[in-house]
N, C-alpha and C positions, 0 to 999 in steps of 0.2 A: 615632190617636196617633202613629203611625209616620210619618206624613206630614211632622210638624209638626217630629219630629227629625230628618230629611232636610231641611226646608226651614230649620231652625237650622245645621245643620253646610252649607248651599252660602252662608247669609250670612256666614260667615266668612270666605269671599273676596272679597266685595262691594269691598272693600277692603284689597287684598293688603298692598300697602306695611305697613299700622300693623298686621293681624292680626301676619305677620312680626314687628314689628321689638316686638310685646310679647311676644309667644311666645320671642322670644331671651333679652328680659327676663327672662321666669319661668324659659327654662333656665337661664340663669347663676344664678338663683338657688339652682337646686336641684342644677345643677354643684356650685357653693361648699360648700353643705351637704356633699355625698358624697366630696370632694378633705377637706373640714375633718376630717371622719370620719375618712376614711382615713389620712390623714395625722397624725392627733393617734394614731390605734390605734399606729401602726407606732413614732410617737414611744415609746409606753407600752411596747410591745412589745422595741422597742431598748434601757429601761432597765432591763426589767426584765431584758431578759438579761443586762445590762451587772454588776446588781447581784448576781443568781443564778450568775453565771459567776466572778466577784469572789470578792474576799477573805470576801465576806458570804456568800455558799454561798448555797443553800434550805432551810436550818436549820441553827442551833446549839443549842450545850447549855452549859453554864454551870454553876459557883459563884453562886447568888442573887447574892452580895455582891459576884464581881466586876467582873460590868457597871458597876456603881457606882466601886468603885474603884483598880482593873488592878491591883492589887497583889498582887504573887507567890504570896504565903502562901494567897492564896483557889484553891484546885484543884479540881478537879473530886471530889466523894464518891461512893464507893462505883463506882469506875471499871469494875472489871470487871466489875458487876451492868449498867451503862451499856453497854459494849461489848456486851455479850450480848443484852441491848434491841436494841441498833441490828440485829444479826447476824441475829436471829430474824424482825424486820422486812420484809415482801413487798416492801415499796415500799421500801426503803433499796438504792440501788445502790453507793454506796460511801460513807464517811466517813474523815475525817485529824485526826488527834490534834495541836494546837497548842502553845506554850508562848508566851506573851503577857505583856511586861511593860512598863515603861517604863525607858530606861537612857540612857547617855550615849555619844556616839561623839566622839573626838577626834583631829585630826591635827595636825602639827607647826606648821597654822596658824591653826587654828580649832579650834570644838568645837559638836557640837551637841544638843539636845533630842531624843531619837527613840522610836519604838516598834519595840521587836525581837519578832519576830516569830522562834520557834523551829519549823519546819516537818520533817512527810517529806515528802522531795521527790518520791518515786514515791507516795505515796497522795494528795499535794494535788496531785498534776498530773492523778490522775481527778475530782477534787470543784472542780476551777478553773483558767482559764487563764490566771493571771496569768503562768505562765513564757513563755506564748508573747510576753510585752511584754518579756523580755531583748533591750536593743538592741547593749551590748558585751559580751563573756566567756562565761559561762555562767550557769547558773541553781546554786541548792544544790544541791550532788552529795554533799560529805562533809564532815566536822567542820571543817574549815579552809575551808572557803564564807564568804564572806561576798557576800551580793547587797544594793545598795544603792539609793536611788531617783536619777535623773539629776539632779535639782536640790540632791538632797544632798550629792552629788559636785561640785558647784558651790561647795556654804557651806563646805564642809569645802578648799576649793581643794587638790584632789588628782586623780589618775586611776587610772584601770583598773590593778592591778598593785601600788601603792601601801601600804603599812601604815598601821592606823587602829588606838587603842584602844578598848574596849567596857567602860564601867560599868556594872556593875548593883548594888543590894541587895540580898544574898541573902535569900532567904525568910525567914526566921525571925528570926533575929539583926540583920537591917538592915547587918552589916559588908558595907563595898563590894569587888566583886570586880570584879578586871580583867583582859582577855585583850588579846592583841596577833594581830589578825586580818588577812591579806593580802585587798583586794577582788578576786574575781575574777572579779564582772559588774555590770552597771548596767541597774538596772529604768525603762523610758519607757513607763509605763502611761497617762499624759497625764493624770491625776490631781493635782491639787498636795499632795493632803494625803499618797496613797504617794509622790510624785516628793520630795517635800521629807523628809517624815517618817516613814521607813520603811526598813527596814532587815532584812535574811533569813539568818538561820543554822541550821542544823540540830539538829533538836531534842534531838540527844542531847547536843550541846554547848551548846544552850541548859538543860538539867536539871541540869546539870553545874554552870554557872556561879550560877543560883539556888539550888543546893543543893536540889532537890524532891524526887531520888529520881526513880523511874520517873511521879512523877504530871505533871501536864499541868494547861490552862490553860479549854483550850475542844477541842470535837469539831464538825468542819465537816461537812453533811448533804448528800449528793447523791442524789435521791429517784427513781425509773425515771419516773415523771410528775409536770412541776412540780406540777401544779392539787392532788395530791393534799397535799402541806403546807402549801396555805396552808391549808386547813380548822383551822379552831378546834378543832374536835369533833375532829380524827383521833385514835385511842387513843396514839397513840406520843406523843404531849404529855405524857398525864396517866401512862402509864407513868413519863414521863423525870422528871416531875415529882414521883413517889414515893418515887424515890430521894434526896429530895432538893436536885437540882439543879432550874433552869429550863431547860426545851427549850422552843422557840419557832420559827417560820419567817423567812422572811427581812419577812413582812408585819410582822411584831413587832418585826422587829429595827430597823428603817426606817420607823418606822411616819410620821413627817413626810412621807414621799413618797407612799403611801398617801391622806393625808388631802387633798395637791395634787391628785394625779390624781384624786381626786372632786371636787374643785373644777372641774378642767377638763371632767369631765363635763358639769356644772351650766353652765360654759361654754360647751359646745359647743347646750347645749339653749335657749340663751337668745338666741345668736348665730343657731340657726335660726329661732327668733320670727322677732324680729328683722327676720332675711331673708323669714320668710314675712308680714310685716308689709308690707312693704315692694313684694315681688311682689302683695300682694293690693289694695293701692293702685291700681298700675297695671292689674289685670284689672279693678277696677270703674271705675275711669276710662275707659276701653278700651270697656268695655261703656255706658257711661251716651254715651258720643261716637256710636255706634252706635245707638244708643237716640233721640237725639233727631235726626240724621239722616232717620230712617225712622219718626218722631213717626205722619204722616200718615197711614202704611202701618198704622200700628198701630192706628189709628183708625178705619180701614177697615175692617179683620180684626174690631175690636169689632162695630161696625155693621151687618156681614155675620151676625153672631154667633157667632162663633167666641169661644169662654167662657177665664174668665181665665188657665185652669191651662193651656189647650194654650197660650196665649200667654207665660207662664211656663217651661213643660216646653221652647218653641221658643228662648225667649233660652239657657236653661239648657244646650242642647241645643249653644248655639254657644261657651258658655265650656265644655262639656265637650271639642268637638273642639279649642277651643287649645289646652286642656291637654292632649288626646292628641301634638297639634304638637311644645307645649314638651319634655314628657317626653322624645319620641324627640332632640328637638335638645338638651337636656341633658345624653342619654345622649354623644352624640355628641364635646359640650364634654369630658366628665368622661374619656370615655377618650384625646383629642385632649392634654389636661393631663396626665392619673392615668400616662397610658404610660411616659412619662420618669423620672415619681419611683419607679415600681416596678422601670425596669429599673435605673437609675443610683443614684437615690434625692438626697439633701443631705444633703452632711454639713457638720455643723458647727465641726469640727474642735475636738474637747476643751472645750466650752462644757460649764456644771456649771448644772444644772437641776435644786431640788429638793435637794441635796447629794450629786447623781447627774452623775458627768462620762460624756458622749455620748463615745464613742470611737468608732464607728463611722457610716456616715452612715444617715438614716432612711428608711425605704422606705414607701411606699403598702402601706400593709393590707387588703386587698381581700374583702369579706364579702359573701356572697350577700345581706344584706338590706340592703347599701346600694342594690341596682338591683331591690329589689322594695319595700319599707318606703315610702322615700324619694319614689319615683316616684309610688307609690299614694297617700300622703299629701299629694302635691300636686296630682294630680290630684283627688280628693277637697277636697281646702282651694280650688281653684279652681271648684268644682261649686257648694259649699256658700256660697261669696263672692257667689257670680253670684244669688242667690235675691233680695235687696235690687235689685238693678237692674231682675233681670224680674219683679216686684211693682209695681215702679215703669210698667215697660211696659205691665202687664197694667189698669193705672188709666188708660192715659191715653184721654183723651175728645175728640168731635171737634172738641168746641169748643177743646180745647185745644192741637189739632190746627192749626186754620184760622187762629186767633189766632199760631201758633208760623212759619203761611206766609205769611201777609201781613205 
């Protein structure tokens, strides 16, 4: 038996040139596969931080009713039973108390639609990095803060230093309150919805101008390990949800980007068919040109009596060495490519994917079972291809031999 697969793996070189130049085929294929992998993880990866580092956190906690509709009056119930939830919590590494409403920003030339955002600026600089996107001024430091987005500074045609007024409806009563705030920094987070629509004061002058009292809006959750909020099941859901409010993670709160990146899963599974549709074309092609080359030989080898399966096991034996070929020349492609995007990466410079803007560029995600899975799979998907052609070898007769030479 052993014979037969020594004498399959030296006819693979019978013909250098085209064993070669298929075996490169099937490594790009299965390059593409493990660059698409890797590449698509690091994308996922890059929003997900995008989105958990963000204003969205890795959970919030809520007024049922205000997600629906941002209005002042809906705060968060039963707060300090909340706070102690969160405090008591293993996995909570920190949390910031919000004041969230919709108001009006106005300067002496304009006026625009905004979402103010009443923030601590020392506990939301541990739960987010949006301060670090301050491109002039400063970030909220104290009650006369006002941080605003770069393109709102635009509509409102004003700058850094400048006076803006601020509307809001207080909570309860709907009368409208106004402050006259000095900006004294500018957010370039490369978002359009915070660069245009979005606006930071401090929370204590954001309670103040709502008239809320000490309560709040929403509570931003910073977890010591992401993977542990996204669970459905974690108890600190149904805790938070006892109280009345909804806690949720950032998978809930986002959930449209969620239900894409399983698309693009599905994606990625179809596009390797696909590819392996396409490489397995070319290994039976490959092998059937081989095949009727050496018709005569085959014929022989019958004649002699040599039975169908070692003739079989022998063709089998020579699409198994391609694919040992390809794999390693695959590997070779995948890091020759994958090196660049891992060390540099692409960026895409603030392109909004999903309703998730890339601000950073993306990097090759590199998993141990892209160069074990992958490879084995195709080596395997090329073994299992090759059974059709050496079936066909293992039929052929000498008549059909002598017929095929004259």
């Amino acid at each position: 038996m052993f014979i037969f697969i020594k004498i399959g793996y030296k006819n693979l070189f019978r013909n250098k040139r085209r064993s070669v130049l298929t075996s490169i085929v099937i490594g790009l294929g299965l390059a593409s596969m493990i660059i698409t992998d890797g590449f698509m993880d690091g994308m996922s990866e890059n929003m997900v931080k995008t989105i958990t580092t963000g204003m969205v956190t890795e959970g919030q906690v809520h007024n049922p009713l205000f997600s629906d509709s941002f209005d002042a009056k809906d705060v968060i119930m039963e707060k300090d039973k909340v706070e102690k939830i969160l405090s008591n919590d293993a996995q909570v590494e920190n949390y910031a108390k919000r004041v969230i409403s919709f108001a009006m920003l106005s300067s002496a030339r304009n006026m625009r639609n905004i979402t103010v955002y009443g923030v601590d600026p020392e506990k939301e600089k541990q739960v987010t990095t949006t301060y670090k996107y301050v491109s002039e001024g400063k970030y909220v430091e104290d009650e006369q803060s006002l941080l605003v987005g770069s393109l709102l500074l635009e509509r409102l045609e004003v700058e850094l230093g400048d006076k803006v007024v601020l509307t809001v409806a207080e909570a309860h009563s709907g009368e409208l309150s106004q402050v006259l705030l000095r900006i004294s920094g500018v957010l370039t987070a490369g978002s359009k919805e915070m660069d245009e629509n979005a606006a930071f004061i401090h929370i204590k002058k954001a309670q103040s101008i709502f008239n809320i009292g000490q309560n709040y809006h929403e509570i931003a959750i910073k977890f010591r390990d992401r993977s542990v909020g996204e669970q459905e099941t974690y108890p600190l859901w149904a805790q938070l949800n006892h109280t009345g409010n909804k806690g949720e993670s950032w998978k809930g709160i986002v959930a449209s980007f969620t239900e894409i990146m399983g698309m693009v899963d599905q994606s990625k599974g179809i596009m390797a068919f696909i590819l392996m549709l396409l490489v397995g074309v070319g290994i039976v092609n490959t092998l059937f040109m081989s095949i009727y080359e050496r018709m005569f030989e085959f014929a022989v080898l019958r004649a002699l009596g040599t039975k169908s399966r070692e003739i079989i096991i022998m063709v089998m034996s020579e699409a198994g060495a391609m694919a040992v070929m390809s794999v390693v020349l695959g590997l070779i492609i995948t890091v020759i490519l994958a090196l660049p995007l891992g060390l540099s990466g692409i960026d895409y410079g603030g392109m909004e994917f999903a309703d998730v803007t890339i601000r950073e560029p993306i990097f090759y995600e590199f998993h141990w079972s892209q160069i074990t899975s992958f490879p084995v799979a195709t080596f395997m998907f090329t073994v299992l291809i090759s059974i059709y052609p050496a079936y066909h070898a293992a039929k052929v007769t000498m008549a059909q031999a002598i017929k095929k030479t004259l």
